[in-house]
N, CA, C and O atoms as a GROMACS GRO file, in nm:
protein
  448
    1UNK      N    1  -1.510   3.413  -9.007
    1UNK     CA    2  -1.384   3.368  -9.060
    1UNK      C    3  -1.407   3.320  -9.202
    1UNK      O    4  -1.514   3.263  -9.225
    2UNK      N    5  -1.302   3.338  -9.321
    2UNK     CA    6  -1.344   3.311  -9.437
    2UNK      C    7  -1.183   3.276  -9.499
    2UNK      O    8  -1.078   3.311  -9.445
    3UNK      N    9  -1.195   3.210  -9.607
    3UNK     CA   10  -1.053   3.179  -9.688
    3UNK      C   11  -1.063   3.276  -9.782
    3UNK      O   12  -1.172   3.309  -9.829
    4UNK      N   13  -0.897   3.351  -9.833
    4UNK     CA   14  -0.915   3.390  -9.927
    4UNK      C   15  -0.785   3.350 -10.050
    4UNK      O   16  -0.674   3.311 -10.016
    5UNK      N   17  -0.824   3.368 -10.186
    5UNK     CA   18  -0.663   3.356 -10.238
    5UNK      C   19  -0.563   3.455 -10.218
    5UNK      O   20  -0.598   3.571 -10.195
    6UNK      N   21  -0.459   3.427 -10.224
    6UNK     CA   22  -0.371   3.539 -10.178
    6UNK      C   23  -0.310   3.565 -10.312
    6UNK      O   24  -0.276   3.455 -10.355
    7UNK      N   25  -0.277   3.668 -10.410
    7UNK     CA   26  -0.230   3.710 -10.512
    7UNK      C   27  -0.047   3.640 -10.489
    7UNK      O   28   0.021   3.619 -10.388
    8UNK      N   29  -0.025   3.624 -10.622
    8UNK     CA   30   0.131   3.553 -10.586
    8UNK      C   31   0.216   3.595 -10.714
    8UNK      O   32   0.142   3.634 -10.804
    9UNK      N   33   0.337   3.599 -10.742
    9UNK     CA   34   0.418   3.641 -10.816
    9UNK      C   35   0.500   3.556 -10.822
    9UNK      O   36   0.518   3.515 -10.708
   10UNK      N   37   0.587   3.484 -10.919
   10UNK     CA   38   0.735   3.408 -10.943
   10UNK      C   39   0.681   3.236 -10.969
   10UNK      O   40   0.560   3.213 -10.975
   11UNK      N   41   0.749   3.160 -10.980
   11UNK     CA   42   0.785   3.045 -11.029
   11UNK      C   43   0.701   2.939 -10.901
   11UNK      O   44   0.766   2.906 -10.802
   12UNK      N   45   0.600   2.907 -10.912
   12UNK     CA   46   0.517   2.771 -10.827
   12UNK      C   47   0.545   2.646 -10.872
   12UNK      O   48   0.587   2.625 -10.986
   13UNK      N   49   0.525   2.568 -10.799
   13UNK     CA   50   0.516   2.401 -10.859
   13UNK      C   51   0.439   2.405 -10.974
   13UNK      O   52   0.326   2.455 -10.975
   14UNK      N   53   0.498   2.349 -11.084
   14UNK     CA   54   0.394   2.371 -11.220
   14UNK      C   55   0.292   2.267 -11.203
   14UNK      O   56   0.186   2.276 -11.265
   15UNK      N   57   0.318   2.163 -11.117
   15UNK     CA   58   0.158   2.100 -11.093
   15UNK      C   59   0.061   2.092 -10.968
   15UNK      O   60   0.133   2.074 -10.870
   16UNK      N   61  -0.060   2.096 -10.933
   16UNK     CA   62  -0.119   2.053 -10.795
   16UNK      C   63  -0.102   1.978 -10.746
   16UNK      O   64  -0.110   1.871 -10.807
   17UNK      N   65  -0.069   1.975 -10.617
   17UNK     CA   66  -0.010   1.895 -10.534
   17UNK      C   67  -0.137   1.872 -10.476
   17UNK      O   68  -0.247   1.924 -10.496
   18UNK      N   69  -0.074   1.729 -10.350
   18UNK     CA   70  -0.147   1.680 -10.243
   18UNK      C   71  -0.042   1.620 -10.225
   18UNK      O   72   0.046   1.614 -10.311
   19UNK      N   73  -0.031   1.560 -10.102
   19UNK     CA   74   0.010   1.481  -9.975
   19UNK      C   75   0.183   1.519  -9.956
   19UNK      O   76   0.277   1.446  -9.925
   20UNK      N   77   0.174   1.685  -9.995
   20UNK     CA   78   0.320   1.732  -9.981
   20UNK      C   79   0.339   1.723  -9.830
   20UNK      O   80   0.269   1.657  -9.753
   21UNK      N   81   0.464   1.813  -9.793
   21UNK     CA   82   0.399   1.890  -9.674
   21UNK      C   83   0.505   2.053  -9.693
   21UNK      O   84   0.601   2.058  -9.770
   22UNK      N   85   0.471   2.144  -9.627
   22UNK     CA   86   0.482   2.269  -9.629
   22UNK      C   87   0.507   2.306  -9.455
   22UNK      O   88   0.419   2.294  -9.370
   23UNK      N   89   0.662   2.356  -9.425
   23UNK     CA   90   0.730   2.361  -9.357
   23UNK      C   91   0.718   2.515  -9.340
   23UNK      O   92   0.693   2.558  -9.452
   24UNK      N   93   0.722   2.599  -9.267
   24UNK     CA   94   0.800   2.702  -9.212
   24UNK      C   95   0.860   2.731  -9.145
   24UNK      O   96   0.846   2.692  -9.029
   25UNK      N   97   0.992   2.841  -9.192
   25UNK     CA   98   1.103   2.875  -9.151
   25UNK      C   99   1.125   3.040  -9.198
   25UNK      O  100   1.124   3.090  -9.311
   26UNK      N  101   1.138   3.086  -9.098
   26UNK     CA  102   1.155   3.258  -9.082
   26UNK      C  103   0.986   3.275  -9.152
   26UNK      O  104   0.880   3.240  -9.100
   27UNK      N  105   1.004   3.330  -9.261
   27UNK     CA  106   0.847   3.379  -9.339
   27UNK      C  107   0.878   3.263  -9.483
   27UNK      O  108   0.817   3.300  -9.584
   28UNK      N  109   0.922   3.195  -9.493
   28UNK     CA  110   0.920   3.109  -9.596
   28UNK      C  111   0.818   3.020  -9.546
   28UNK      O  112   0.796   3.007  -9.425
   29UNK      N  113   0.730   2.932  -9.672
   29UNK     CA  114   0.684   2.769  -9.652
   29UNK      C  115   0.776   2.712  -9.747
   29UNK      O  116   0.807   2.743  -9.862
   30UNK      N  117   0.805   2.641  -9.684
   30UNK     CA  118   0.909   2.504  -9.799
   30UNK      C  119   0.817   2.420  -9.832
   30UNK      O  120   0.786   2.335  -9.748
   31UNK      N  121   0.776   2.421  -9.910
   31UNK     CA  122   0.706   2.238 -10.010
   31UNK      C  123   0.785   2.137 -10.020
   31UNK      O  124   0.890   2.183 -10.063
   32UNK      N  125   0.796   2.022 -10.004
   32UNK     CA  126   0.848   1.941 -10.061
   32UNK      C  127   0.760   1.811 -10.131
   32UNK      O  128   0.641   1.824 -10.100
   33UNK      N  129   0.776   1.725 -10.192
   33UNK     CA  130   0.765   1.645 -10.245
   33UNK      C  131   0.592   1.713 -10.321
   33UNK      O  132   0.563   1.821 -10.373
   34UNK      N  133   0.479   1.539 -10.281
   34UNK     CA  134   0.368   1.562 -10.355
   34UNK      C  135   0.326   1.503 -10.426
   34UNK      O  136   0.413   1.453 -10.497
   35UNK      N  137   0.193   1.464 -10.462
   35UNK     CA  138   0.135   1.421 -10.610
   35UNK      C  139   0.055   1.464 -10.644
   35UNK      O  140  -0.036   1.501 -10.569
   36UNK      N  141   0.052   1.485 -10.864
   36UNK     CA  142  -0.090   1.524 -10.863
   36UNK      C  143  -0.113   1.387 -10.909
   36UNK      O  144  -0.054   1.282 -10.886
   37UNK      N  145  -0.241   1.425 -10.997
   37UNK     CA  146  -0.336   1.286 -11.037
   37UNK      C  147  -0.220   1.110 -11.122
   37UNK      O  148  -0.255   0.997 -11.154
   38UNK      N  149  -0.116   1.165 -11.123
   38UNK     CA  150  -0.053   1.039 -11.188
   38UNK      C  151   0.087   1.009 -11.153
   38UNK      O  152   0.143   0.899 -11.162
   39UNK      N  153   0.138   1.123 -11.112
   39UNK     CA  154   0.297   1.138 -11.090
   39UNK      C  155   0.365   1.202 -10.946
   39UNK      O  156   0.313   1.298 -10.890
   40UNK      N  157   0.459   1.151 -10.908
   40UNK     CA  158   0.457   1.264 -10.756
   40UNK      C  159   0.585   1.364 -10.798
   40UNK      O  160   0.649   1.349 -10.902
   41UNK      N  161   0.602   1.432 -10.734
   41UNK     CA  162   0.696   1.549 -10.769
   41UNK      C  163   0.811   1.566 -10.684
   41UNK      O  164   0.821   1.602 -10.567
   42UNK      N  165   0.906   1.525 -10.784
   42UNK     CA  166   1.033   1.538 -10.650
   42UNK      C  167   1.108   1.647 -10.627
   42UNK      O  168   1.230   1.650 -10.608
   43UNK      N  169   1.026   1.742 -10.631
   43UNK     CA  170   1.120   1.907 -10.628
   43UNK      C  171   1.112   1.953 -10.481
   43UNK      O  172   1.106   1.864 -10.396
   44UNK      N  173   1.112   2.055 -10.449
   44UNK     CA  174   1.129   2.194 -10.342
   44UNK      C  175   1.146   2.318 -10.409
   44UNK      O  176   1.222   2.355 -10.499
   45UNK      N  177   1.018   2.396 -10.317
   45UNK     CA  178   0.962   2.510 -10.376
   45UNK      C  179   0.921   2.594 -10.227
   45UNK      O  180   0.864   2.547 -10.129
   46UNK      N  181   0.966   2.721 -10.246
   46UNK     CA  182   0.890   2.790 -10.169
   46UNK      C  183   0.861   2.931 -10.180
   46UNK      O  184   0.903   3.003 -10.271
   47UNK      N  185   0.765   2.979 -10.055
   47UNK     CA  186   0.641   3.081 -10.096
   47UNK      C  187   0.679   3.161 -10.022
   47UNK      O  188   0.634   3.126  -9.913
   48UNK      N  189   0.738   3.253 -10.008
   48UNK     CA  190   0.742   3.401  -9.895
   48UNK      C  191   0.615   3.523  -9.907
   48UNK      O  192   0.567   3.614  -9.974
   49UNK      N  193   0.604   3.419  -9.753
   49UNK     CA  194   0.448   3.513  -9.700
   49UNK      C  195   0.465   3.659  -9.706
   49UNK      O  196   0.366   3.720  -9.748
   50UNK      N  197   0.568   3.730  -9.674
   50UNK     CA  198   0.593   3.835  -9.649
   50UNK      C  199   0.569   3.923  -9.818
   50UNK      O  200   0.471   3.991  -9.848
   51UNK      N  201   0.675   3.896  -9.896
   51UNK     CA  202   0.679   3.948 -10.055
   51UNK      C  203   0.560   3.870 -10.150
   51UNK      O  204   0.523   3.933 -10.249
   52UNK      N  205   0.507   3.752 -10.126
   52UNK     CA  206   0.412   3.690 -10.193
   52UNK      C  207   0.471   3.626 -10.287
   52UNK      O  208   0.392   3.607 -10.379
   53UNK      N  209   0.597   3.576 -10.312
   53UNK     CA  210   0.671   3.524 -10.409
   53UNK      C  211   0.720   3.388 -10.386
   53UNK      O  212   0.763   3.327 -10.288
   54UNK      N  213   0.697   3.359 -10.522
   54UNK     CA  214   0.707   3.148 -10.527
   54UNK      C  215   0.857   3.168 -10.582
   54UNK      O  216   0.918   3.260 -10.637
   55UNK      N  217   0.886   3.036 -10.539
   55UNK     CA  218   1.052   2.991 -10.653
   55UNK      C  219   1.048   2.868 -10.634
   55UNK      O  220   1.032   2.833 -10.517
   56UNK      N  221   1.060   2.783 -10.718
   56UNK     CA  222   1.093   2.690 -10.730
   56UNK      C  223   1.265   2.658 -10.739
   56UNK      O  224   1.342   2.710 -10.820
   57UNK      N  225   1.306   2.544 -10.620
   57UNK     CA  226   1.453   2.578 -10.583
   57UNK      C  227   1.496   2.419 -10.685
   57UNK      O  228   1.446   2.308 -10.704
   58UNK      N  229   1.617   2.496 -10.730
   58UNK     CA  230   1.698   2.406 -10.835
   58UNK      C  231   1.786   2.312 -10.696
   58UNK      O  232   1.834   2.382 -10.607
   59UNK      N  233   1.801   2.164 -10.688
   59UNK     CA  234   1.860   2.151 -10.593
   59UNK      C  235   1.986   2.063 -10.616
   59UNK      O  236   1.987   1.990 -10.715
   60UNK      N  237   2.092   2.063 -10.532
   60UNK     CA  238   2.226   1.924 -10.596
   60UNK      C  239   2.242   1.851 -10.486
   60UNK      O  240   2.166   1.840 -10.389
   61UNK      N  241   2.350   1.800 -10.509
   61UNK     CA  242   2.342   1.639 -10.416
   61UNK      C  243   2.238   1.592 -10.487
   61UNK      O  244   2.177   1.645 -10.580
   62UNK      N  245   2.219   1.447 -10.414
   62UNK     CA  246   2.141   1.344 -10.437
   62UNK      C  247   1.980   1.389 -10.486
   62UNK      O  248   1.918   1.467 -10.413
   63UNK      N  249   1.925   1.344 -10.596
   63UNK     CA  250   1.743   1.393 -10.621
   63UNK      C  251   1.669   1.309 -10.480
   63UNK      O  252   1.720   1.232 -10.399
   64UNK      N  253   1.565   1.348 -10.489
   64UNK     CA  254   1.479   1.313 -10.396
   64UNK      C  255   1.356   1.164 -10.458
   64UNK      O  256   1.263   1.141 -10.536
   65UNK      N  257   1.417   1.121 -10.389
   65UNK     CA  258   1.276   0.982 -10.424
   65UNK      C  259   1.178   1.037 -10.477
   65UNK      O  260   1.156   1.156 -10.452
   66UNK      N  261   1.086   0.954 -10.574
   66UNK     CA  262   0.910   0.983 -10.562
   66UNK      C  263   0.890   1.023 -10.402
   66UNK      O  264   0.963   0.981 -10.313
   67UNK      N  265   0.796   1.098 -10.387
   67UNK     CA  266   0.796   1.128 -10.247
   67UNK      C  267   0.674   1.204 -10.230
   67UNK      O  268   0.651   1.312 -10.285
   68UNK      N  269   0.593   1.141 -10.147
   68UNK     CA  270   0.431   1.182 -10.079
   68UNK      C  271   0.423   1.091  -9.911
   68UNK      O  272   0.479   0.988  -9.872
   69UNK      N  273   0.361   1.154  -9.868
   69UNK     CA  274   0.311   1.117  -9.782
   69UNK      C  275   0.402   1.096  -9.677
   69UNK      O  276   0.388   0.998  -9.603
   70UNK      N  277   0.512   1.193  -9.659
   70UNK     CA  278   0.589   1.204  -9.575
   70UNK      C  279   0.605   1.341  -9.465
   70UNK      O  280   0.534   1.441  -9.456
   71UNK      N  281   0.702   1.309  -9.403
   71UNK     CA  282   0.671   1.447  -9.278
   71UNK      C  283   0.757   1.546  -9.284
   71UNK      O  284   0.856   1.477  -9.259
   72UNK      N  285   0.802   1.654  -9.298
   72UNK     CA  286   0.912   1.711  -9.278
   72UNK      C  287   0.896   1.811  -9.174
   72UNK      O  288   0.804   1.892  -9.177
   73UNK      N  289   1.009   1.807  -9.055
   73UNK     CA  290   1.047   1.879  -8.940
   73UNK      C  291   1.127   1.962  -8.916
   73UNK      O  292   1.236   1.912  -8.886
   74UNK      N  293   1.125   2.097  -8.915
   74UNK     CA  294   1.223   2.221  -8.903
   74UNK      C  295   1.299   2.204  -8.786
   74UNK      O  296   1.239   2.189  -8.680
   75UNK      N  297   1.438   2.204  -8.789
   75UNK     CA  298   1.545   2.226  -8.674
   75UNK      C  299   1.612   2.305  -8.739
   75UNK      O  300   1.665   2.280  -8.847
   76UNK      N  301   1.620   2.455  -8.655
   76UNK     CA  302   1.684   2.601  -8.714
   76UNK      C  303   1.625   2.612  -8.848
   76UNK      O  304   1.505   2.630  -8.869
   77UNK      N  305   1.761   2.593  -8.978
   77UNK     CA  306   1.721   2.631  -9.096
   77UNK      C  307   1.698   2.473  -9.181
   77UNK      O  308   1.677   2.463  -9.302
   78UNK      N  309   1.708   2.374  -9.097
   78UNK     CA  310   1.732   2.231  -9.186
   78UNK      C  311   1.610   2.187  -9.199
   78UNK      O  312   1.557   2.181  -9.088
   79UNK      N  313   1.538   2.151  -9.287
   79UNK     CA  314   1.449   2.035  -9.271
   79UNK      C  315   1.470   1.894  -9.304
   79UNK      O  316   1.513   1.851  -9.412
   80UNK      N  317   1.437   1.829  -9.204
   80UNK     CA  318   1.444   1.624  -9.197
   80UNK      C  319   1.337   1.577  -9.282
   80UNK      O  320   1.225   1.618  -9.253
   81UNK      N  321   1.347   1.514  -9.363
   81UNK     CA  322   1.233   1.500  -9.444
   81UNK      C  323   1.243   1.307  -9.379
   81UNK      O  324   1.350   1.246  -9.382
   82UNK      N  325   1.125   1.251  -9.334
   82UNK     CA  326   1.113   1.136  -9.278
   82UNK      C  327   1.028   1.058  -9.359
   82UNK      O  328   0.918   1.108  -9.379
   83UNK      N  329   1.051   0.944  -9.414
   83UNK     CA  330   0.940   0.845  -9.483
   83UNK      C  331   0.904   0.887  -9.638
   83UNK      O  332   0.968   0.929  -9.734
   84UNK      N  333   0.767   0.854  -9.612
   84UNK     CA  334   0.725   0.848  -9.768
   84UNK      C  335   0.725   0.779  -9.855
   84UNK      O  336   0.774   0.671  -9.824
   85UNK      N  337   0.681   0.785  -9.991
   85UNK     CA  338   0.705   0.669 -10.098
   85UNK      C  339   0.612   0.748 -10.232
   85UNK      O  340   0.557   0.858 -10.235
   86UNK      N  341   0.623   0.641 -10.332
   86UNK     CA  342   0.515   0.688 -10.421
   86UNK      C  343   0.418   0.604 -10.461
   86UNK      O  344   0.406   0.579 -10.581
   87UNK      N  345   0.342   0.552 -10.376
   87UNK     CA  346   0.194   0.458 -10.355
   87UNK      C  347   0.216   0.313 -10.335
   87UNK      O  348   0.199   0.260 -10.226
   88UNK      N  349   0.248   0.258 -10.429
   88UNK     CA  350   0.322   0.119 -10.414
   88UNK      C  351   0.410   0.126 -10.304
   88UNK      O  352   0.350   0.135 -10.197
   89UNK      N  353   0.545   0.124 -10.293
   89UNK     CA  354   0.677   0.168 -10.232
   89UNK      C  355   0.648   0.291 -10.117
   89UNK      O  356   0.584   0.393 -10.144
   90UNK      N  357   0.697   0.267 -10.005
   90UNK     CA  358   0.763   0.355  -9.894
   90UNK      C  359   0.885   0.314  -9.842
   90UNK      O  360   0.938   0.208  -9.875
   91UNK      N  361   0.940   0.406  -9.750
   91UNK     CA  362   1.069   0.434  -9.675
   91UNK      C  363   1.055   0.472  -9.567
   91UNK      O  364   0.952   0.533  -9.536
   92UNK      N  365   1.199   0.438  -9.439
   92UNK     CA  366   1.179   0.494  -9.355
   92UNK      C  367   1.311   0.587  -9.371
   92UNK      O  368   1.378   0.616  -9.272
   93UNK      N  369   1.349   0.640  -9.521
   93UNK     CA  370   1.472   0.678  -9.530
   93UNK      C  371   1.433   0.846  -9.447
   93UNK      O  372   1.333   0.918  -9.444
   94UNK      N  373   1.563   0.853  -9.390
   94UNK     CA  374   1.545   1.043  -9.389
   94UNK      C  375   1.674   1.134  -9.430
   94UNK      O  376   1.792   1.118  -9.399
   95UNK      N  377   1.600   1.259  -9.528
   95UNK     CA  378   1.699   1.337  -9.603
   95UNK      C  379   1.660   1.452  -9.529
   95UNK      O  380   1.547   1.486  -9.494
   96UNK      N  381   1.779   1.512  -9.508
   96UNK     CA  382   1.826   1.687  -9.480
   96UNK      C  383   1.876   1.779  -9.580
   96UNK      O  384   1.967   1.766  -9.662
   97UNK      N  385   1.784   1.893  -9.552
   97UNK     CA  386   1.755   1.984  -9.659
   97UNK      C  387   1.843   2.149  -9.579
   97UNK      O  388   1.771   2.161  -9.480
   98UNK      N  389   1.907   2.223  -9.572
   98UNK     CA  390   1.993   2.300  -9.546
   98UNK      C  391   1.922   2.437  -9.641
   98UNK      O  392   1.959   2.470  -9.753
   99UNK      N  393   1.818   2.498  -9.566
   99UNK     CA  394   1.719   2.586  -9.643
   99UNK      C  395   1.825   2.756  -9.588
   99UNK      O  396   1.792   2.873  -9.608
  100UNK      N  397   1.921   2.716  -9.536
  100UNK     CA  398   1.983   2.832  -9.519
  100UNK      C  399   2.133   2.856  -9.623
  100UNK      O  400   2.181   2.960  -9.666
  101UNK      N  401   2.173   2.732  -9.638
  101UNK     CA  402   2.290   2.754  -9.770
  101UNK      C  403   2.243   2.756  -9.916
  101UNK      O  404   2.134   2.706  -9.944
  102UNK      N  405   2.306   2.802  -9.991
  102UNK     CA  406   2.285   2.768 -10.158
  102UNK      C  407   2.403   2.801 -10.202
  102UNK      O  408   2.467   2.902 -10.171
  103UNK      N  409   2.447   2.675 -10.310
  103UNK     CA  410   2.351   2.650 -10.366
  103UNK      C  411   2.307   2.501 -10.271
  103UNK      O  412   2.381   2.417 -10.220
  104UNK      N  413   2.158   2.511 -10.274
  104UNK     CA  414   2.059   2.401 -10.178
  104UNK      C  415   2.062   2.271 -10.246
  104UNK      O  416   2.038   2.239 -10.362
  105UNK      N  417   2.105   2.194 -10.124
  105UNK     CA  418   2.155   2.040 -10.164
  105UNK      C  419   2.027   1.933 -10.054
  105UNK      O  420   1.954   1.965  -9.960
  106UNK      N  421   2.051   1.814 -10.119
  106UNK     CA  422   1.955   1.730 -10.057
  106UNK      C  423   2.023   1.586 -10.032
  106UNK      O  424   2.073   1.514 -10.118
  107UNK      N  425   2.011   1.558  -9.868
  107UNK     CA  426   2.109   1.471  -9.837
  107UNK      C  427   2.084   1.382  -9.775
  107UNK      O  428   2.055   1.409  -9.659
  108UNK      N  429   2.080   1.255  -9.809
  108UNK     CA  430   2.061   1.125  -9.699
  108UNK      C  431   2.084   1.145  -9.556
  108UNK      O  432   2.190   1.086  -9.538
  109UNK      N  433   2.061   1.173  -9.490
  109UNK     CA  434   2.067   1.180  -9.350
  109UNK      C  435   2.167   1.059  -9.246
  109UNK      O  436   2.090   0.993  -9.176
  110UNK      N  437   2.257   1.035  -9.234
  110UNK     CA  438   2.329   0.908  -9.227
  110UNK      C  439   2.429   0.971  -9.089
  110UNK      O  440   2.529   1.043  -9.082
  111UNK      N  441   2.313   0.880  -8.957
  111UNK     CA  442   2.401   0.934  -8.798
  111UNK      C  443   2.497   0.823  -8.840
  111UNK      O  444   2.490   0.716  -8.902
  112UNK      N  445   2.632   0.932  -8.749
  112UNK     CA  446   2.706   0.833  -8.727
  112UNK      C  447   2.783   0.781  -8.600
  112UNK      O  448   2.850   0.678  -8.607
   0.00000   0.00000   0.00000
């Protein structure tokens, strides 16, 4: 068994990440959040295994906190994004992500 890189095409997170997490749904990974060495990244981006192609997704509604070290959980096409923070600061907030509409919005999660 061995790793290899996989050749890729289109628009990636312009920085290295860690403590994202990477979701799949149909042949997509969703990224969300992340940090590299100074800053965390509050975008969503994803990679289709199938075509080998990145995009980085423009998103509305509400931005997303600094955000690392959190979980995100696929139900159908939504992901729950749970917790997190950006080192100092955490949350037990959770936002829903609707990876099947666009244009793709990001939403406090608020049962009622």
């Amino acid at each position: 068994m061995y790793f290899s890189l996989l050749p890729y095409h289109g628009r990636p997170p312009t920085q290295a990440l860690r403590a994202h997490t990477g979701t799949l749904v149909g042949n997509r990974i969703w990224m969300i959040g992340g940090v590299d060495s100074k800053h965390c990244w509050r975008g969503v981006a994803w990679y289709d295994t199938e075509s080998l192609l990145w995009s980085t997704v423009e998103t509305a509604g509400d931005a997303l906190p600094p955000l690392r070290a959190h979980t995100t959980t696929a139900v159908g096409t939504r992901l729950y994004i749970f917790g997190g923070g950006d080192g100092p600061t955490y949350s037990n907030d959770v936002w829903v992500f609707d990876t099947g509409k666009s244009p793709h919005s990001l939403l406090p999660f608020k049962h009622h």
